[in-house]
C-alpha positions in Angstrom: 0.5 5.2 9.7 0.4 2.5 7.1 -2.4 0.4 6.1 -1.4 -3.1 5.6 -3.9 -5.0 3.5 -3.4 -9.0 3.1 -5.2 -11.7 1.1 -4.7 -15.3 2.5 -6.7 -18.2 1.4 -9.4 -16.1 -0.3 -9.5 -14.0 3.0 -8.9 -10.1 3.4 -7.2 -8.7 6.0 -7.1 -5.2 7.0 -5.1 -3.5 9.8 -3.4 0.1 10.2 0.1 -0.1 11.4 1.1 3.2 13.7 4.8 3.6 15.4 5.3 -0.3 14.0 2.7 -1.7 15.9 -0.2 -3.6 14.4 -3.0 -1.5 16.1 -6.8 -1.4 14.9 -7.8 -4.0 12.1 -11.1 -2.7 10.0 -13.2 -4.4 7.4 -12.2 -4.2 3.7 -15.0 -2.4 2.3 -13.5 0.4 4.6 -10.2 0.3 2.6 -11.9 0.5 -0.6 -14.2 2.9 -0.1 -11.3 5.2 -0.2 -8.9 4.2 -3.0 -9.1 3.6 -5.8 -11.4 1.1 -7.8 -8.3 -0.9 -8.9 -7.0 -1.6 -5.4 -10.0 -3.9 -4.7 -9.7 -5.3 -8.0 -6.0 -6.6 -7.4 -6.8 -7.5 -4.0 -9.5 -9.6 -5.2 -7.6 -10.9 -8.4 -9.9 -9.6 -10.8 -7.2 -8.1 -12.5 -3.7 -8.5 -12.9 -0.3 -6.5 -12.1 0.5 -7.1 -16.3 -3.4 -5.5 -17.1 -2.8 -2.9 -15.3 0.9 -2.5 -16.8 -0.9 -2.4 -20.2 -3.4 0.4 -19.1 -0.1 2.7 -17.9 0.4 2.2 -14.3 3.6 2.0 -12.8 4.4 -1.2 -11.2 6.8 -1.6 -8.9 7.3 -5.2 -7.3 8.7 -4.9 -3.7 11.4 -7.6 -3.6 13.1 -5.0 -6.3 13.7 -2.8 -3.5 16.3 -2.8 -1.0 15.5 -1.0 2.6 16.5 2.7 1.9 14.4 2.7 -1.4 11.0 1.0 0.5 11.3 3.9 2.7 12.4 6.6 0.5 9.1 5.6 -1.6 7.0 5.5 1.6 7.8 9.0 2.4 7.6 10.1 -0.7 3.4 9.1 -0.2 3.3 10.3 2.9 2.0 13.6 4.6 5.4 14.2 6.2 7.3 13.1 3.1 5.5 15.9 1.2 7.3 18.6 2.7 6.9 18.3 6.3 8.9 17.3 9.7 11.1 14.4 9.2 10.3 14.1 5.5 14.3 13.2 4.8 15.1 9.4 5.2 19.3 8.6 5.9 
């Protein structure tokens, strides 16, 4: 499962991707209320991806990435990735 969050024109979007399909979409204060505070604060650009550089996160900007790293990192935060079935990406 992945959680897909998108801001267009000032609008969030919220749906949770299973098997590659786009399946249930929820409302953002469902998102947040489980991450972190910063999440909603860089969904809502109330801060930056240089503030948060300068308070020690890692940032990692997607285009960077070619396909094997994208999902190497996405199992990597997963509950499979962690140790369980199918947590090796060739």
């Amino acid at each position: 499962m992945v959680i897909l969050a998108v801001n267009r024109a000032d609008k969030l979007e919220v749906s949770m991707i299973m098997q590659g399909q786009v399946g249930q979409t929820f409302a953002p204060p469902v998102l947040f209320s489980s991450t972190p505070r910063f999440v909603e604060d860089l969904m809502l650009g109330i801060v930056s991806l240089n503030q948060l550089r300068t308070q020690g996160f890692e940032v990692v900007e997607s285009a960077d990435l070619d396909h094997d790293q994208a999902m190497q990192i996405l199992a990597d935060h997963t509950k499979r990735g962690r140790g369980g079935r199918g947590s090796h990406i060739e």
